[in-house]
Structure formats: C-alpha cells, structure tokens
C-alpha positions as CSV (number, residue, x, y, z in Angstrom):
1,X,108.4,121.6,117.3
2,X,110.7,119.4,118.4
3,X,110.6,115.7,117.1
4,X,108.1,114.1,114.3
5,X,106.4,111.2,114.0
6,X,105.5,109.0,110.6
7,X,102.5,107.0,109.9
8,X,103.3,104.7,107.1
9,X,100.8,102.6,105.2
10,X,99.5,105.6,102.9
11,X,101.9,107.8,104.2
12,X,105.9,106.5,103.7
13,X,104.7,104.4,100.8
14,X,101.9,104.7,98.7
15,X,100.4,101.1,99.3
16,X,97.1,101.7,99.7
17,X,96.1,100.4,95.9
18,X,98.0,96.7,97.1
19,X,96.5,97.0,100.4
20,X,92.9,97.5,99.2
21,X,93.3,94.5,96.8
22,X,94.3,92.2,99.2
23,X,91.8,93.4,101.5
24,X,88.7,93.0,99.2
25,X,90.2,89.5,98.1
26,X,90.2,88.5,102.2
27,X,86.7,90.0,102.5
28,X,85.7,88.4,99.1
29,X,86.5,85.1,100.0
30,X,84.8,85.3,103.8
31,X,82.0,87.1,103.1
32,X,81.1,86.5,99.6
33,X,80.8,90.5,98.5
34,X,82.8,92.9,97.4
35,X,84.1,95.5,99.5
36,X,82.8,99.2,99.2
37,X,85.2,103.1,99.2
38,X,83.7,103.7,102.0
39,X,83.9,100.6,104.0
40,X,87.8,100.7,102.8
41,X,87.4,104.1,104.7
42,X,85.5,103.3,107.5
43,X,86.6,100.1,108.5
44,X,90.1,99.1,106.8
45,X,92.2,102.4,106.4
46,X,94.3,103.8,109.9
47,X,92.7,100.1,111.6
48,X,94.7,97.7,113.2
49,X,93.7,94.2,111.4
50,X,91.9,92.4,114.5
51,X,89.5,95.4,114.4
52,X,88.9,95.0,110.4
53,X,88.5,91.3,110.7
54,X,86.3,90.9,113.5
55,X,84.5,93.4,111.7
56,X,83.5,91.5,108.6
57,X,84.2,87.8,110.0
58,X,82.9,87.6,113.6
59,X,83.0,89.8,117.0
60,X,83.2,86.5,118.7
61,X,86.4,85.7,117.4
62,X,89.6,84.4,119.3
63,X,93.0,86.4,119.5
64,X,94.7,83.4,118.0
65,X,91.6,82.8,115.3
66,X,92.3,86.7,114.2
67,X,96.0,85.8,114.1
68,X,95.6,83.1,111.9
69,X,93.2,85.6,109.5
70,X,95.8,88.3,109.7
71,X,98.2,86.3,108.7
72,X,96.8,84.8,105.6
73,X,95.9,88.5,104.4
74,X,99.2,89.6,105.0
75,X,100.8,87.2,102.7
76,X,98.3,88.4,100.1
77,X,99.3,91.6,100.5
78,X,103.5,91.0,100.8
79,X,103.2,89.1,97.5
80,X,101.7,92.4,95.8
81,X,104.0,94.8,97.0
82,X,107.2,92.5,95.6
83,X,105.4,92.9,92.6
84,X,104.4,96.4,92.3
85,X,108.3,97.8,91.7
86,X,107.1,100.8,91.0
87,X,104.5,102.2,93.9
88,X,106.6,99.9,96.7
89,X,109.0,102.4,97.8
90,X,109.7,104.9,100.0
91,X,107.6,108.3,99.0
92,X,109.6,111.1,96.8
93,X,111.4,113.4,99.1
94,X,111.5,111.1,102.4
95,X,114.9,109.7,102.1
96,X,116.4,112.9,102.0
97,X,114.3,114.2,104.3
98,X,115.3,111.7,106.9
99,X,118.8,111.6,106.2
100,X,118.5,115.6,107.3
101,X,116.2,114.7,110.0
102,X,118.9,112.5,111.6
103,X,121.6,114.9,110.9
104,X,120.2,117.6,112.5
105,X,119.9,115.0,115.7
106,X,115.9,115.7,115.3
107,X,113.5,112.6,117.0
108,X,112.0,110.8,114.7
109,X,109.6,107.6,114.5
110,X,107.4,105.3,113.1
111,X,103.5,104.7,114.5
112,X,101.6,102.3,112.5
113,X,98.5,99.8,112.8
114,X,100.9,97.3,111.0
115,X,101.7,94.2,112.6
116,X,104.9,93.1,113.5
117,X,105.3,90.9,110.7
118,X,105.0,93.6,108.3
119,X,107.2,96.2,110.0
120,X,110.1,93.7,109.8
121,X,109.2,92.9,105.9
122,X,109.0,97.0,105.1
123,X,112.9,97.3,107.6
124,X,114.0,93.9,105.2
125,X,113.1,95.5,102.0
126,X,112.5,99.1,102.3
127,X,116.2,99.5,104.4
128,X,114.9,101.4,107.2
129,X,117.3,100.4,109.8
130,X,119.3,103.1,108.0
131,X,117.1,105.8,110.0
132,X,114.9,103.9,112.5
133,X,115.4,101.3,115.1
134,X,112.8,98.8,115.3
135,X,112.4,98.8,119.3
136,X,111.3,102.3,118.7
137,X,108.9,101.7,116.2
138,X,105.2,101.7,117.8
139,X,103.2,99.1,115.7
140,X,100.0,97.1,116.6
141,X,101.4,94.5,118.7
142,X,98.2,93.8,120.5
143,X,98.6,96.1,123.6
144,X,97.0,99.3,122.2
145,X,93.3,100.1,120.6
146,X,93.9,101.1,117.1
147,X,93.5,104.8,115.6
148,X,91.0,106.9,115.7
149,X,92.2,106.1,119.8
150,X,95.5,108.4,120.5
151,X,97.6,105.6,122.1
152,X,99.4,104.9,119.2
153,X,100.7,108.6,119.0
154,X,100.9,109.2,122.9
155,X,103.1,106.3,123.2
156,X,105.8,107.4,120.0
157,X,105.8,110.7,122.2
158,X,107.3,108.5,125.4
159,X,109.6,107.1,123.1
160,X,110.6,110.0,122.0
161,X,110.8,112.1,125.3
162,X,108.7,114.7,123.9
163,X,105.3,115.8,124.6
164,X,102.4,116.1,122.2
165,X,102.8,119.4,121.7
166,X,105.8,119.4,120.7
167,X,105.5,116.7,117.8
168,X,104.7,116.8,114.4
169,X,102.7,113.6,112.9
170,X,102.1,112.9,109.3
171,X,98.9,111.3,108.3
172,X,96.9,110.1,105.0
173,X,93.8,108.9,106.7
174,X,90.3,109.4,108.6
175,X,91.2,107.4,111.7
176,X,94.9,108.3,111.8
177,X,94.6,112.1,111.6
178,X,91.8,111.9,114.5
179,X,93.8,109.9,116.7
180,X,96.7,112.6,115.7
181,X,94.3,115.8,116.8
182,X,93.3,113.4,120.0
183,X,96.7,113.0,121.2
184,X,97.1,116.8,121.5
185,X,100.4,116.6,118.6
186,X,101.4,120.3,118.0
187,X,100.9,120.0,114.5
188,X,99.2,117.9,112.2
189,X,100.7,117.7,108.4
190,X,98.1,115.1,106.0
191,X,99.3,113.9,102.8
192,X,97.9,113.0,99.4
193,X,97.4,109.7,99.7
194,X,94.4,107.8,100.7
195,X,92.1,110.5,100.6
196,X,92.3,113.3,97.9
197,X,93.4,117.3,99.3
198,X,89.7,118.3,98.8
199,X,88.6,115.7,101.4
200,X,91.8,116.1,103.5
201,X,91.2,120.5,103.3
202,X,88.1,119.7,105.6
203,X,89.5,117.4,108.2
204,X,90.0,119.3,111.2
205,X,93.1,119.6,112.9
206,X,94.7,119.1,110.0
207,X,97.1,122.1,109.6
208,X,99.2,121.7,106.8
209,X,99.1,119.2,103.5
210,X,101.9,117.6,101.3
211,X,102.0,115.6,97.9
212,X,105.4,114.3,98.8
213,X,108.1,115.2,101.4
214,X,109.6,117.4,98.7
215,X,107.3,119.8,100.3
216,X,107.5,118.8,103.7
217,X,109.9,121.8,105.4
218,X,107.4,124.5,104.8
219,X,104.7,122.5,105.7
220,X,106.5,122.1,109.1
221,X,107.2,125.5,109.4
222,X,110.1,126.0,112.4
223,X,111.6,122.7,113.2
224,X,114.0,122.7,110.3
C-alpha cells in the first residue's frame, strides 16, 4: 500500500450525533415527521445532500432549489458543531498519525460527500491546511454521484497518482465502505463511528476496524 485516503463526516470527527440532529430538524420542518435509524442509514449517512433532499422534499427539484435547502441545513448543522467543544475535533490518534503520514512523504487525502461550504468551515476551524491542500480534497461539488457510486474514491486515486489497489480508505458508513469495495481500494479499514463493530464485522470488504487512529498502523498492516 502506497497512499491512503480519509472519509471524514463519521470518520475524522465524530459528528454524526450533530449531523443527525440537524438533519431530523430539516426533515422535521419539511415533511412534518420525525426521521427514523434507519432512514439516517439509508438515505442521510455517506450521501451527498442533493441526493438526501430530493429524497424527502421532491425528485422534481431544481439544482439551485437543492442549493438553497442545503444551505439552510448546513447552517443548522455549523451552529452545533461550534457548540459541541467536546465531540468537534479531530478523532484521537489522527493528528499524529498525519503528521507521520506526511513525514514519511506517504499520499494522503480527503474524499467526502461534504459540500464545499463545509470543507472550508472544517480547514477554518479544524486547521487542516496543516496536512491537506484543499485543491486536493475530493468533495461533492456537483460533478460526481455520491457513495455507494466509486467516483468519489477513483477520483482521490488520480489525485494521488496511485491506483486503487494500492490505497487504503477509511470509512464509518454503509454507502461509503461500498463505494470503497467498488473502487477496487487495496484495503478497506472501517471505524467505530456511525455504525457499531458488530454491524461493521459483517460488511464485506471491510478488512480491518479501528476505534480511533491510535490503532490505525496495525490495522494498515505494511504501509508504515
């Protein structure tokens, strides 16, 4: 293995909790019901937002209609993270873990549904310019179908100059670990996040599985 690749909502940071809530607020005030697991599953975890919202609000929906939604429900979700101190951070182990990653000249990315907006917020105050660049950052900017599709992950593997193969990818949910196994990644490492290490044990593809990056090197087995 030669280069590794990061999800990051449920993956970097544990944000799922804040993401759920604004989620269920956006789908409460639409559609006038509250949000089940599994929908959260189905329909909300590893998407890109135009997928989740024409999902619940309407198929028949405009680009620039879905860009207004996602940007109201992005703002719900900003104001939480700024005030949940304590679970908006950067997951135990993964700053030193990246710090080695770069030292050791090792590729390394970012490939998230996110939008735009909220990769610049997590750069502004998570400080990941430190390690990533955002040009290389593959993020839902409209030009890609979202996970369980592979695009996401064949594209960080162009940026890269790798192939599949010869990546790693770290995961936390349904749609993100399929798109992982559909890409053809060499190795697949899921972590305690989103889903709980029963549910993630009978994913396949899946080889490996991490609480934090403390335990991320063995997991990964040769690159280090």
């Amino acid at each position: 293995m030669k280069a590794v690749i990061f999800d990051f909502n449920g993956t970097m940071i544990f944000d799922t909790r804040m993401n759920e809530v604004a989620w269920r607020e956006f789908i409460e005030k639409y559609c006038h019901r509250t949000a089940t697991d599994e929908e959260m599953n189905a329909y909300v975890h590893g998407q890109p937002n135009s997928n989740t919202i024409r999902h619940y609000i309407s198929r028949e929906l405009t680009d620039e209609e879905v860009a207004v939604y996602s940007e109201e429900k992005e703002e719900l979700y900003q104001a939480l993270c700024l005030k949940e101190h304590s679970l908006f951070k950067l997951v135990k182990g993964l700053e030193p873990l990246l710090d080695r990653l770069k030292e050791k000249g090792i590729p390394f990315t970012i490939a998230t549904a996110a939008i735009g907006k909220n990769v610049e917020f997590y750069f502004d105050q998570l400080g990941l310019a430190r390690w990533f660049s955002m040009d290389k950052v593959v993020f839902d900017d409209g030009t890609l179908p979202g996970k369980p599709e592979p695009d996401v992950y064949l594209r960080a593997c162009k940026i890269l100059k790798a192939k599949p193969g010869e990546c790693i990818v770290v995961e936390d949910s349904l749609p993100g670990l399929k798109a992982a196994e559909r890409a053809g990644v060499g190795r697949i490492i899921a972590i305690v996040s989103t889903l709980d290490e029963i549910t993630l044990q009978n994913q396949p593809g899946v080889d490996a599985i991490i609480k934090d990056y403390e335990g991320f090197e063995q997991a990964a087995g040769l690159i280090m």
